[in-house]
C-alpha positions as CSV (number, residue, x, y, z in Angstrom):
1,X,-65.0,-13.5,-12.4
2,X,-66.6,-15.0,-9.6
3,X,-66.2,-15.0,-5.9
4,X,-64.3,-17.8,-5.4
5,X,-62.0,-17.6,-8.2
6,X,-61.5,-14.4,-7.3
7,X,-60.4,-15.1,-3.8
8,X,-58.4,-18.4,-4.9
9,X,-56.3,-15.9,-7.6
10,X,-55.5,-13.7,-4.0
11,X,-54.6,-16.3,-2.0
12,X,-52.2,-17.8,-5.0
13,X,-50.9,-14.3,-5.3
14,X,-50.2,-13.7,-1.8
15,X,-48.4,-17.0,-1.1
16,X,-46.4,-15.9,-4.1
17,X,-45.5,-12.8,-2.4
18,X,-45.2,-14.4,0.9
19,X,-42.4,-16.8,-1.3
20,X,-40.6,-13.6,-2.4
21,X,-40.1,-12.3,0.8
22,X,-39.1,-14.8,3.4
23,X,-37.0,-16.1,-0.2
24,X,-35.4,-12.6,-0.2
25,X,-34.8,-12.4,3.9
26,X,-33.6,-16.1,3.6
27,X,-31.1,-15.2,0.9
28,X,-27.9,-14.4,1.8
29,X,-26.9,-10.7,2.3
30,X,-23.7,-8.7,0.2
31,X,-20.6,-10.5,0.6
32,X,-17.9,-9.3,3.1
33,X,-14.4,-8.3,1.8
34,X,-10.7,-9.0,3.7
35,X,-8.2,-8.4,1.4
36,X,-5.0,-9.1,3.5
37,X,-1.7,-7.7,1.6
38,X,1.8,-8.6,2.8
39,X,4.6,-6.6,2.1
40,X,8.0,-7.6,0.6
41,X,6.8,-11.7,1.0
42,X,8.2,-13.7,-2.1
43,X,5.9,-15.8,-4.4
44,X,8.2,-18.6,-3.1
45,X,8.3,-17.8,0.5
46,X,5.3,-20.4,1.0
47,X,5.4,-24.0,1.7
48,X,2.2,-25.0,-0.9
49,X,4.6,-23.3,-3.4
50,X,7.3,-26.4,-3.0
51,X,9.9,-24.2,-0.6
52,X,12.2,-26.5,0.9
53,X,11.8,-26.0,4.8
54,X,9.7,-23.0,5.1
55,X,6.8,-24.1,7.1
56,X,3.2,-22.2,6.5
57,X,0.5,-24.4,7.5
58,X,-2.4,-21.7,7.4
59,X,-1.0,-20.1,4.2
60,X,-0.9,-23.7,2.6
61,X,-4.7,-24.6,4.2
62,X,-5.7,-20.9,2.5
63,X,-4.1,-22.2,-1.0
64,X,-5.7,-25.8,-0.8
65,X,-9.4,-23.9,-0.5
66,X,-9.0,-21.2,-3.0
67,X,-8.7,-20.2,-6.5
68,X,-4.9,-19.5,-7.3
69,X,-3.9,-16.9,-9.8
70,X,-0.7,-18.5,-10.7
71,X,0.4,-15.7,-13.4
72,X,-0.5,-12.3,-11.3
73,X,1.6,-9.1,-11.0
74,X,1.8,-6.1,-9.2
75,X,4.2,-3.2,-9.2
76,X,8.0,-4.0,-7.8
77,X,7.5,-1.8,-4.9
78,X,5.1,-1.4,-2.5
79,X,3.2,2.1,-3.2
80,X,2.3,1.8,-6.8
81,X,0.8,-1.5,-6.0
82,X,-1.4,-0.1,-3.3
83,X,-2.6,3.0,-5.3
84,X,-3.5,0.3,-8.1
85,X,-5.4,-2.0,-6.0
86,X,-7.6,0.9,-4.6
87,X,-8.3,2.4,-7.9
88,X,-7.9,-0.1,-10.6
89,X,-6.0,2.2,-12.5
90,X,-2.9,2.3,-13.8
91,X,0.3,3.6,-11.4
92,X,1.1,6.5,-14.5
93,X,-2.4,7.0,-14.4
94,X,-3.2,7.6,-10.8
95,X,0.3,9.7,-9.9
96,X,1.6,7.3,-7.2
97,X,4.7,5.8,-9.0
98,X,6.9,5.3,-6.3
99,X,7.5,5.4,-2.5
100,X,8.5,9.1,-1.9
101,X,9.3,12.3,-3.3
102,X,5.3,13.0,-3.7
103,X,5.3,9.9,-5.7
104,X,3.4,7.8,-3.1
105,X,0.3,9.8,-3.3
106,X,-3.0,8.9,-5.8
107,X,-4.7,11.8,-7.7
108,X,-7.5,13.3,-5.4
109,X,-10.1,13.1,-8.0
110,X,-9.7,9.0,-8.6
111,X,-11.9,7.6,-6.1
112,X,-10.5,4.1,-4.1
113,X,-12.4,1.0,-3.1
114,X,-13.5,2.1,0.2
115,X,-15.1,5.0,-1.0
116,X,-17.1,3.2,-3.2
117,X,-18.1,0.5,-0.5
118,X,-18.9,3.2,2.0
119,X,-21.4,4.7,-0.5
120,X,-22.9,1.4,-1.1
121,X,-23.5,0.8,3.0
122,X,-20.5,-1.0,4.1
123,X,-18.3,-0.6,6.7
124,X,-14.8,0.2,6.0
125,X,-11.1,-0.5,8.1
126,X,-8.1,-0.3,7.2
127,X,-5.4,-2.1,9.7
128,X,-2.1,-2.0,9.1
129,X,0.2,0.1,6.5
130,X,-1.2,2.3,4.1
131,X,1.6,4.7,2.3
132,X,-0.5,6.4,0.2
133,X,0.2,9.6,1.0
134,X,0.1,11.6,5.2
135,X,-1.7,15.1,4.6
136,X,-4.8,15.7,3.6
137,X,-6.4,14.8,1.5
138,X,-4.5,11.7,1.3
139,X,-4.9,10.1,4.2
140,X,-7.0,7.0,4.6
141,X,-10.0,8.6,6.2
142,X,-9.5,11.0,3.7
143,X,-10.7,8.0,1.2
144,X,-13.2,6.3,2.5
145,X,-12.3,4.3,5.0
146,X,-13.8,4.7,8.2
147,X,-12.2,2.9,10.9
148,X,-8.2,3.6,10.7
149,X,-5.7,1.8,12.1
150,X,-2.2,2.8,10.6
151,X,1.1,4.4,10.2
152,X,2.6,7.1,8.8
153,X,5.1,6.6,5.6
154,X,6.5,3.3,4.0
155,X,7.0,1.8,8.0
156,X,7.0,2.3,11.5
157,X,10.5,3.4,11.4
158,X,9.9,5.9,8.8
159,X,11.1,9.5,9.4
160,X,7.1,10.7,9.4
161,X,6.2,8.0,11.8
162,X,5.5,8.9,15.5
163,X,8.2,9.8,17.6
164,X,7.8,7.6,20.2
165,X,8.2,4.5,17.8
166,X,11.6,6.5,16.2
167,X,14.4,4.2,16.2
168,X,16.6,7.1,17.3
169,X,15.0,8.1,20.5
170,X,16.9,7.4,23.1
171,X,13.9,6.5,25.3
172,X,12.7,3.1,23.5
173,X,13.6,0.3,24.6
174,X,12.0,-1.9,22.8
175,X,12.2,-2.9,18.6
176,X,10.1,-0.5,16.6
177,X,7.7,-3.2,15.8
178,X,7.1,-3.5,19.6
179,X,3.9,-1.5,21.6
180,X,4.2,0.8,18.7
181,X,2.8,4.0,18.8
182,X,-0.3,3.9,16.0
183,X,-2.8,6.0,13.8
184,X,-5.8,5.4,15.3
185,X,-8.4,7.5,13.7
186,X,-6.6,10.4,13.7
187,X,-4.9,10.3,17.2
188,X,-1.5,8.5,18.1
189,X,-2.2,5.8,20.3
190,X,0.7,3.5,21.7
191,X,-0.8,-0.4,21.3
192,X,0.7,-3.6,23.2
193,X,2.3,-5.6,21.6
194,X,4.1,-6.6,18.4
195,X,2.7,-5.2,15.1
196,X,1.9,-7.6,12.9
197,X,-0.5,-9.2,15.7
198,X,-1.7,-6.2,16.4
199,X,-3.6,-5.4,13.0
200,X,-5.1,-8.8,13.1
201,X,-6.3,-8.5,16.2
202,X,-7.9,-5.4,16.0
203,X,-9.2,-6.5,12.3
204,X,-11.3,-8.9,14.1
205,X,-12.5,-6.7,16.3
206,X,-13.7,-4.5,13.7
207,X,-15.3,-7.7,11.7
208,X,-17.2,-8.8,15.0
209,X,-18.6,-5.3,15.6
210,X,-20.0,-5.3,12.1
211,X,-21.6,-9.2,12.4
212,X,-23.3,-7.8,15.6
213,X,-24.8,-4.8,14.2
214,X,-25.5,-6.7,10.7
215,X,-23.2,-4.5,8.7
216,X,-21.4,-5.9,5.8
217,X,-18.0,-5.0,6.1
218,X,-14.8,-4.1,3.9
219,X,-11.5,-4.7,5.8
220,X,-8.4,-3.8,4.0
221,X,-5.1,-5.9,6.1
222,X,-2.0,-4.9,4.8
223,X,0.6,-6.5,7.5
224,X,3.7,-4.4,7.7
225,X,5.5,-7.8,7.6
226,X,7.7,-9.1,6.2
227,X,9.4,-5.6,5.3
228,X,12.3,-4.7,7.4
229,X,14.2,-3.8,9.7
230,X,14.1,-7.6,10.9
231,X,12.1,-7.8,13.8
232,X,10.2,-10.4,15.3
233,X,9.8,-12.3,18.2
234,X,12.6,-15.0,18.7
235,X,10.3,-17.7,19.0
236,X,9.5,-17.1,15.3
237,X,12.8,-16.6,14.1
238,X,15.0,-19.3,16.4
239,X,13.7,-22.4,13.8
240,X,15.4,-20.5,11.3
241,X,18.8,-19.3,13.0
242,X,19.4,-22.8,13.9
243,X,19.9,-23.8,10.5
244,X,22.3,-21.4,9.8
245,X,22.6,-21.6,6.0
246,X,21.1,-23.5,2.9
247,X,22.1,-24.7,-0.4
248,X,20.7,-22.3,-2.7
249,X,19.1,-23.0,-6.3
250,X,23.0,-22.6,-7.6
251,X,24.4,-25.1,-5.1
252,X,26.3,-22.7,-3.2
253,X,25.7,-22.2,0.2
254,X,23.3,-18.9,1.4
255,X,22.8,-17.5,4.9
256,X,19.2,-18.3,5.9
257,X,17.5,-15.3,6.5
258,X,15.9,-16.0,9.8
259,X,14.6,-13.0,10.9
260,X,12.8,-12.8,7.9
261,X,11.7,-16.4,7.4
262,X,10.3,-15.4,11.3
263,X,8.0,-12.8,10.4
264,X,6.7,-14.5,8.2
265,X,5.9,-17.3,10.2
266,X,4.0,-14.9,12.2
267,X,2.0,-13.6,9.2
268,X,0.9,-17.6,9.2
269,X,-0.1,-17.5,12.7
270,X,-2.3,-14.5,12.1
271,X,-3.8,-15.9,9.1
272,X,-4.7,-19.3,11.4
273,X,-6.3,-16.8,13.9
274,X,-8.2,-15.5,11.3
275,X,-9.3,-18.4,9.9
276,X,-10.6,-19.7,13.4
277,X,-12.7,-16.3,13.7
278,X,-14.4,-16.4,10.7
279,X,-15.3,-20.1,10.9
280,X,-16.3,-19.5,15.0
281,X,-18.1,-16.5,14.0
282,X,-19.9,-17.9,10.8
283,X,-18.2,-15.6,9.1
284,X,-16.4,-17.6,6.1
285,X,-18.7,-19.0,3.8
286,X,-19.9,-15.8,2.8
287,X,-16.7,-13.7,3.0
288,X,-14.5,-13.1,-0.1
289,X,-10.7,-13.3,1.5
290,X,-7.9,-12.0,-1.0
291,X,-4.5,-12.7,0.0
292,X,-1.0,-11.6,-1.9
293,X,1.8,-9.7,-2.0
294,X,2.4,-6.3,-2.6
295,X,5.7,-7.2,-4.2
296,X,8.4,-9.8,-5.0
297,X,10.8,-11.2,-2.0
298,X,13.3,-8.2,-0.4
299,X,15.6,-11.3,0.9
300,X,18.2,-11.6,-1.9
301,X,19.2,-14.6,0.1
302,X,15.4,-16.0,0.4
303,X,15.4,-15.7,-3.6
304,X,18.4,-17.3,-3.7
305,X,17.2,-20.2,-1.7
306,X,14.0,-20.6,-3.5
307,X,12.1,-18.2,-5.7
308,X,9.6,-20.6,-7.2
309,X,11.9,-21.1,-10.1
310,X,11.9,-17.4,-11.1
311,X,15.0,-15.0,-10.9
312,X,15.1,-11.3,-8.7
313,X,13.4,-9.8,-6.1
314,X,12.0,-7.0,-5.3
315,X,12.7,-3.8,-7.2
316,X,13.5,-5.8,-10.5
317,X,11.7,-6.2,-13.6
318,X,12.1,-9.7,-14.1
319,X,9.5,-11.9,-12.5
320,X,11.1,-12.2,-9.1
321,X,10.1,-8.4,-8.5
322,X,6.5,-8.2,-10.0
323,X,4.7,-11.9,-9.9
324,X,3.6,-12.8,-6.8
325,X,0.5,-14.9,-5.1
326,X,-2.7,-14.5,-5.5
327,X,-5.6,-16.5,-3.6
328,X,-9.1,-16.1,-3.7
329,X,-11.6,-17.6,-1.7
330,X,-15.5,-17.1,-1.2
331,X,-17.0,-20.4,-0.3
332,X,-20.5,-19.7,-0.7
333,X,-20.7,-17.9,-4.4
334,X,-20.6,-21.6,-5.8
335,X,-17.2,-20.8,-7.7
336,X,-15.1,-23.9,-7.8
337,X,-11.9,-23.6,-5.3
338,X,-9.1,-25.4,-4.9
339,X,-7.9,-24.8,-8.6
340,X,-5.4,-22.9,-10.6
341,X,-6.2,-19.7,-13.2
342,X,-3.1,-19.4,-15.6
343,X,-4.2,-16.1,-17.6
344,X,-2.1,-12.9,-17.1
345,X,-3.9,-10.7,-14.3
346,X,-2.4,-7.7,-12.5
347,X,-3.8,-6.0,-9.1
348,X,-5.5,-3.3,-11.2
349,X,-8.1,-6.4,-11.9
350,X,-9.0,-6.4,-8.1
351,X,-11.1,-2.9,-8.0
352,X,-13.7,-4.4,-11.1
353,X,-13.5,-7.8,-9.5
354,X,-14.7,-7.0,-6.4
355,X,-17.5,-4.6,-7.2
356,X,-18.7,-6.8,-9.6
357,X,-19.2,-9.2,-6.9
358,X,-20.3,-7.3,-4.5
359,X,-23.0,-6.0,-6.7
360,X,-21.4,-2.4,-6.5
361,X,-22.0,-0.4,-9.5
362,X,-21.5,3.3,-8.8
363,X,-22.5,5.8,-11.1
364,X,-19.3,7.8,-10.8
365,X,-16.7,4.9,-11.3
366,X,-13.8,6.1,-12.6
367,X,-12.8,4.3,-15.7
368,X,-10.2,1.5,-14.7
369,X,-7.5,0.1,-16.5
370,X,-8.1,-3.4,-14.9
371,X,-11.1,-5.9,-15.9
372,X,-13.0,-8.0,-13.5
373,X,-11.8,-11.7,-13.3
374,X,-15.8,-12.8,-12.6
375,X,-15.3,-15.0,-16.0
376,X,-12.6,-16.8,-15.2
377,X,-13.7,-17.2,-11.4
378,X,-17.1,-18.6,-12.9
379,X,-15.4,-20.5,-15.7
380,X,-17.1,-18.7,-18.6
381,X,-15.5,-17.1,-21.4
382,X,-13.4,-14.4,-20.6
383,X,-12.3,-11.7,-23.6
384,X,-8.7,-11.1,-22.3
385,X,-6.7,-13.9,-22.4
386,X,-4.2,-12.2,-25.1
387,X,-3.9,-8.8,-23.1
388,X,-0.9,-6.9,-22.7
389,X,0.4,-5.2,-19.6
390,X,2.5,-3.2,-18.6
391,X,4.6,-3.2,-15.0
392,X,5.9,0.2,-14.6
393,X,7.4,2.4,-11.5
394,X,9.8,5.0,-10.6
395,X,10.1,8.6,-10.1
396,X,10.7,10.4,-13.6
397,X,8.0,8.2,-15.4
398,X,10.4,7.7,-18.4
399,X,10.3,5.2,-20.8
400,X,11.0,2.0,-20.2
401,X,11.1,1.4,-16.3
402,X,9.2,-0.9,-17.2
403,X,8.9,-5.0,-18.3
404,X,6.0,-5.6,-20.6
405,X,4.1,-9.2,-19.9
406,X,2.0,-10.6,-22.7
407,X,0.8,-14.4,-22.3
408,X,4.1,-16.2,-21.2
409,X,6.5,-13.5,-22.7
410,X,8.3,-10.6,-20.9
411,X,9.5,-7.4,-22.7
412,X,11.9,-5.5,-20.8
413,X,15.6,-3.6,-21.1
414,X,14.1,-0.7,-23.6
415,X,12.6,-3.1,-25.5
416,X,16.1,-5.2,-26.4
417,X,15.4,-8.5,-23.6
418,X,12.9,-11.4,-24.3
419,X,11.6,-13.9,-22.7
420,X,9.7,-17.1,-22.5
421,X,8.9,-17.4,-19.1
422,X,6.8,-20.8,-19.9
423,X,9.9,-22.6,-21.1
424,X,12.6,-20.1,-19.4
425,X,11.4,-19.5,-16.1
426,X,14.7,-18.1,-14.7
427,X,14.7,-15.3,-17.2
428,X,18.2,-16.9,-18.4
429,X,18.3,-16.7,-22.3
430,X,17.2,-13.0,-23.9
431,X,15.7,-14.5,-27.0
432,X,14.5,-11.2,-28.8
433,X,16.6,-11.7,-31.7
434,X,14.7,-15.3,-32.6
435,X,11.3,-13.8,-32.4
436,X,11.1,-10.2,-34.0
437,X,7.8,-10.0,-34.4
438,X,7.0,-10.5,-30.9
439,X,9.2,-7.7,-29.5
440,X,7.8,-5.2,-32.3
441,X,3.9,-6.0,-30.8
442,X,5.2,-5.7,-27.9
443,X,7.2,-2.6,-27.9
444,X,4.7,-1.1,-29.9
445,X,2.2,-1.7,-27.8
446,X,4.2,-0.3,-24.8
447,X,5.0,2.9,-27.0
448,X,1.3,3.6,-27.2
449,X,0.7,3.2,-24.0
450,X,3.6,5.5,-22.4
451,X,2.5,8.4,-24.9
452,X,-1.5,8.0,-23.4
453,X,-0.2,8.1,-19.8
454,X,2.5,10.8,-19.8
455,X,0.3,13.4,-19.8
456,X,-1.7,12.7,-16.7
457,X,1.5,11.4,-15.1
458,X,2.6,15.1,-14.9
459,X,-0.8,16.4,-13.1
460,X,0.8,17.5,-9.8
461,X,-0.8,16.3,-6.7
462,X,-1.6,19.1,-4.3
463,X,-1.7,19.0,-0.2
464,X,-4.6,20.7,1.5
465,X,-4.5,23.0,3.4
466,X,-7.2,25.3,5.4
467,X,-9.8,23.0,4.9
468,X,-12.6,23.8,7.4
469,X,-12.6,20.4,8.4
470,X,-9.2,20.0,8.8
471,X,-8.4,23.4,10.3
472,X,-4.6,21.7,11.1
473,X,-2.0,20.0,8.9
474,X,1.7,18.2,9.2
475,X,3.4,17.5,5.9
476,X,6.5,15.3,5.8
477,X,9.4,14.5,3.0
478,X,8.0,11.9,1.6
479,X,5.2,13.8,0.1
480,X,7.3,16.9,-1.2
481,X,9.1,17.2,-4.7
482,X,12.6,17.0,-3.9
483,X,15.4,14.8,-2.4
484,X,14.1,10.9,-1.4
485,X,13.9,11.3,2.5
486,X,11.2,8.8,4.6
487,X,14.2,7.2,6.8
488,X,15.7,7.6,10.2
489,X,18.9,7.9,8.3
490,X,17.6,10.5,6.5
491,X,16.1,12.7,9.4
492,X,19.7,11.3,11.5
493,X,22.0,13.5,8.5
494,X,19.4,16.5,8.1
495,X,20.6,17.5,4.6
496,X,18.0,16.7,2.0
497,X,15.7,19.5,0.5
498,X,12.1,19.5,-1.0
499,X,9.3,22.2,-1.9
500,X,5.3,20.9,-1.4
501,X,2.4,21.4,-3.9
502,X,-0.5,22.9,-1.7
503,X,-3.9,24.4,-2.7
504,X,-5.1,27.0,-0.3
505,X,-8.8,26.6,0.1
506,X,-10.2,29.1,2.0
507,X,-8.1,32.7,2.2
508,X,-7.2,33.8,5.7
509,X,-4.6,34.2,8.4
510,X,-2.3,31.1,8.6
511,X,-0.1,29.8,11.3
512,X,3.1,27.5,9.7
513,X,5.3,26.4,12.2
514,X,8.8,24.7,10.9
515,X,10.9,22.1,12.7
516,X,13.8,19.7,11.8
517,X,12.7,17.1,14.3
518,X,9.3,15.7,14.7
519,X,7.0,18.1,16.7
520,X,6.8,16.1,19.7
521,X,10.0,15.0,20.4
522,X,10.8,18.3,22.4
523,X,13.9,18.6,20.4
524,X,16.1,22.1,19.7
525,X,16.4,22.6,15.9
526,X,20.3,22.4,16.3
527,X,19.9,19.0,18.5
528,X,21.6,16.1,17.5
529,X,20.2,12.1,18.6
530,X,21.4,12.5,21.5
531,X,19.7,14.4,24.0
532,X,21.2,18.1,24.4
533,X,24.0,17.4,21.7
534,X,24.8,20.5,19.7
535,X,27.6,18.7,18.1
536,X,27.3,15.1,18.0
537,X,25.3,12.7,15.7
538,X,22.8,14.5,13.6
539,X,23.7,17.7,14.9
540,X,22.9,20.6,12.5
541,X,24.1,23.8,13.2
542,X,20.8,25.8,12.0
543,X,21.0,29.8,12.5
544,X,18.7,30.9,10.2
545,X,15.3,30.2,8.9
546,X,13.1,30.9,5.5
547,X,9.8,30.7,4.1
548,X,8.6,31.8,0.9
549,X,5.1,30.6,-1.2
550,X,5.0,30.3,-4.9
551,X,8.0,30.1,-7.1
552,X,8.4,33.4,-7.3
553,X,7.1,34.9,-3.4
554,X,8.7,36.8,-1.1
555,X,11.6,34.8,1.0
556,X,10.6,35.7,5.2
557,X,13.9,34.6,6.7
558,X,14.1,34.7,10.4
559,X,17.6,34.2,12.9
560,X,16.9,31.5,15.1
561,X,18.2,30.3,19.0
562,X,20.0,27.8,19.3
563,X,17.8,25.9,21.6
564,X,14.7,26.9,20.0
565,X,12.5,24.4,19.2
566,X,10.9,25.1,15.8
567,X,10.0,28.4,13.7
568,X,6.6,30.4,13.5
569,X,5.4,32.9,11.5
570,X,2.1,33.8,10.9
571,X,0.5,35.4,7.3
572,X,-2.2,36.0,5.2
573,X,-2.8,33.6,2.1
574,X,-4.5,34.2,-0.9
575,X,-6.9,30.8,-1.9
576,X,-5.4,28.7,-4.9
577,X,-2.7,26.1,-5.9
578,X,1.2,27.1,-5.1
579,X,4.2,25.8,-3.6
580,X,5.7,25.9,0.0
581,X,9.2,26.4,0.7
582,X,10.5,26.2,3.9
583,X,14.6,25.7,4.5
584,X,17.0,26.0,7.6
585,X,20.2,27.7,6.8
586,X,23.7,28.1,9.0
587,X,25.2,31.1,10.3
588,X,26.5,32.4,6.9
589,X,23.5,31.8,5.2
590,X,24.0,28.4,4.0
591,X,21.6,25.9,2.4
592,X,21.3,23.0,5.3
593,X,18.5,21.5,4.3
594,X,14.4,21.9,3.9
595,X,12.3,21.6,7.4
596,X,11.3,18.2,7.8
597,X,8.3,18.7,9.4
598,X,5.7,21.5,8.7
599,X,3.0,22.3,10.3
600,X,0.3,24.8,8.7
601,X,-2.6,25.6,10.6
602,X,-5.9,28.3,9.5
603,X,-6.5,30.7,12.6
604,X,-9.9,32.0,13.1
């Protein structure tokens, strides 16, 4: 080869080369994630959904622009819909079936979606409500996320939530959802403000920190509206409580539920504000933005007024309680927007979807129950269209809490309800005895099913405890096995009982303090609400105090003061998985109820 071809072949290759480069450096980089999840906001509580006067201008500029899952369901209530969208596997499958009694919590050994985006170099934030267990290993930073911003339990009025933000202390004076007292990394921290601003806010902080430093980013927002109690600012709610009521879908006349219409007119806010930061930041073209519900209205009277012709709310297994809204949006990827995708999806599709797109593909994913929607967001074949689902929660795992969905039918009522949900919306006429063959598929399909999960619905899921990273740890109710307790109420009456799962995981000398109000509210065990009351509202008249590990352990019981503060005992622990029981008894040795708040620290 001669000299001058020679050099002419380099230059050719180089400028190739050079192409390559400046081709991959030009491209764009990963996508960005926001998935923003409201909680207890009804399919028809949108004004792009035909509701009659509630006005969501940002929601309905969101739904113009995206894809719209029009068929999509999640769990009724709010926990096993969380667990399923951070795993993509199924609520009996990953443990967290409910929203208490230990139920809230996923397995430890299913990784979630922020552990997976960490690994592949993103950044991770979670703002808002998480209830998905408080102890570790549970916690949100326990599972990849790191930047937290949260609460503990099911809301900030929840008996594990900070004191300060407590509905019964006597020293707020503002609504709970007002300069609340937060999770921030780890360390209570009161915020300004009202909530649901709040998470937004500091979301976009978060976003504009990672645009800066050239960090793709993973932002889980899940609002703590529109869930109660009702409080919002009165400019929200006012448009609302000036109509007073509203002809509802049976023509008689429902009280308009302002307070909740309100927040979530203040979800729409937010979502403008968001919108305006990602298109001021050049942010939106190339982030993927999921927005939906975590489950069907909690306003009887907002289902009542309009439910986007379906029946129930939330809790139910008719539609009303499980099929909520679903829009996606990613402007760049070259997916066509501004359409509708009919074909049954749940939330346990989100997990595959999104590492799909995101180019993710970890070589410890933990096989998912849900399939990735890239096929029908692309508008290539997809191999699922006759799937069957199943929508199941509860406590006890037994058969058939549960509806069954398969194309436009619903299975539900042990298998003896029907429905067409294409022609009978409303869930109105049980047509099971017309179509036998149908409800045999489908029941048979659901038997299989229940039989596969059972087994790993039973695997208990243990707190941590002398972790040498986590030297210190506060369990609360709604993470033992016992009595349903995550309320004000609950903590008010101070009579529910409940043991914890724990694994010890180093042996040593432990310090496990007991106490029937929070740690830091400074409060005698036999205090009532009010300050210094032996007697009066929530007043328990606690004497005595045990402790005991494993089902079979020694019992330590202990005589307490009346104006102590909480119990302490100190002990050696043996490493491995048992069960602590710790209870307050009266004077004669009766059962009160369990200590609501234990603290379990390993001493050096």
């Amino acid at each position: 080869m001669n000299i001058i071809r020679k050099s002419t072949i380099i230059r050719q290759y180089l400028f190739v080369l050079f192409l390559a480069v400046t081709t991959a450096f030009a491209a764009p980089g990963r996508p960005n994630v926001i998935i923003v999840l409201t909680d207890d906001h009804g399919y028809g509580d949108i004004g792009a959904h035909g509701h009659p006067f509630l006005k969501t201008p940002n929601m309905d500029k969101l739904h113009a622009e995206s894809v719209r899952f029009t068929d999509f369901h999640v769990a009724p209530m709010c926990s096993p819909t969380r667990g399923q969208l951070m795993t993509g596997v199924d609520a009996m499958k990953n443990g967290c079936t409910f929203v208490n009694t230990g139920r809230s919590m996923v397995r430890e050994d299913i990784p979630m979606l922020p552990k997976y985006f960490t690994d592949a170099g993103y950044a991770t934030g979670i703002f808002g409500k998480w209830h998905l267990g408080d102890s570790y290993p549970y916690r949100p930073q326990d599972r990849g996320f790191q930047e937290v911003l949260t609460f503990r339990g099911w809301g900030l009025s929840a008996l594990a939530g900070s004191w300060e933000g407590s509905p019964l202390n006597s020293k707020r004076k503002v609504d709970v959802y007002t300069n609340p007292t937060l999770d921030h990394n780890g360390v209570n921290t009161l915020y300004p403000g009202f909530s649901g601003d709040i998470w937004f806010t500091e979301a976009m902080k978060f976003m504009a920190e990672c645009k800066q430093n050239n960090k793709p980013f993973f932002v889980y927002l899940p609002d703590n509206l529109a869930h109660v109690p009702d409080c919002v600012p009165h400019k929200y709610s006012a448009p609302y409580a000036a109509m007073k009521t509203w002809k509802g879908t049976d023509g008689k006349e429902v009280k308009v539920p302002a307070a909740y219409y309100g927040q979530i007119a203040n979800i729409d806010e937010n979502m403008g504000r968001l919108e305006d930061f990602l298109t001021k930041s050049g942010l939106k073209d190339n982030t993927i933005v999921l927005f939906f519900s975590d489950n069907g209205t909690r306003s009887k009277e907002a289902s009542e007024i309009y439910n986007g012709g379906m029946r129930g709310h939330k809790t139910e297994f008719i539609d009303g309680g499980h099929r909520v809204y679903c829009f996606f949006r990613w402007p760049q990827s070259g997916i066509k927007h501004g359409r509708d995708i009919n074909e049954l999806t749940e939330v346990q599709d989100m997990a595959p979807t999104l590492l799909e797109l995101c180019g993710i593909n970890p070589a410890n994913r933990y096989p998912m129950d849900g399939v990735s929607w890239s096929g029908l967001l692309h508008n290539t074949p997809w191999p699922y269209a006759d799937r069957k689902l199943v929508v199941q929660y509860g406590v006890l795992g037994r058969k058939w809490d549960a509806a069954v969905p398969w194309q436009k039918w619903r299975l539900l009522d042990k298998g003896m309800s029907l429905y067409n949900v294409a022609k009978d919306p409303h869930q109105d006429t049980n047509v099971a005895e017309q179509n036998p063959a149908v409800v045999k598929a489908m029941a048979s399909h659901y038997d299989e099913w229940h039989q596969a999960v059972s087994a790993t619905y039973k695997n208990p899921r243990f707190i941590h405890i002398g972790h040498p990273g986590v030297p210190e740890v506060i369990m609360y109710p709604g993470d033992w096995q016992g009595d349903c307790n995550d309320t004000a109420f609950g903590l008010e009456k101070g009579a529910t009982k409940g043991v914890w799962d724990i694994e010890v995981e180093t042996a040593g000398n432990y310090r496990v303090e007991l106490s029937r109000w929070p740690f830091e509210s400074g409060k005698a065990l036999t205090e009532g609400v009010e300050p210094g009351s032996s007697t009066g509202r929530g007043a328990r008249p606690i004497a005595q105090a045990t402790l005991k590990f494993g089902k079979t352990g020694k019992e330590q019981t202990v005589k307490t003061s009346p104006e102590q503060k909480q119990v302490t005992y100190e002990l050696l622990l043996p490493a491995g998985n048992t069960i602590l029981d710790a209870k307050f008894l009266d004077v004669g040795g009766k059962l009160l109820c369990s200590a609501f708040y234990v603290k379990v620290t390993l001493l050096k």
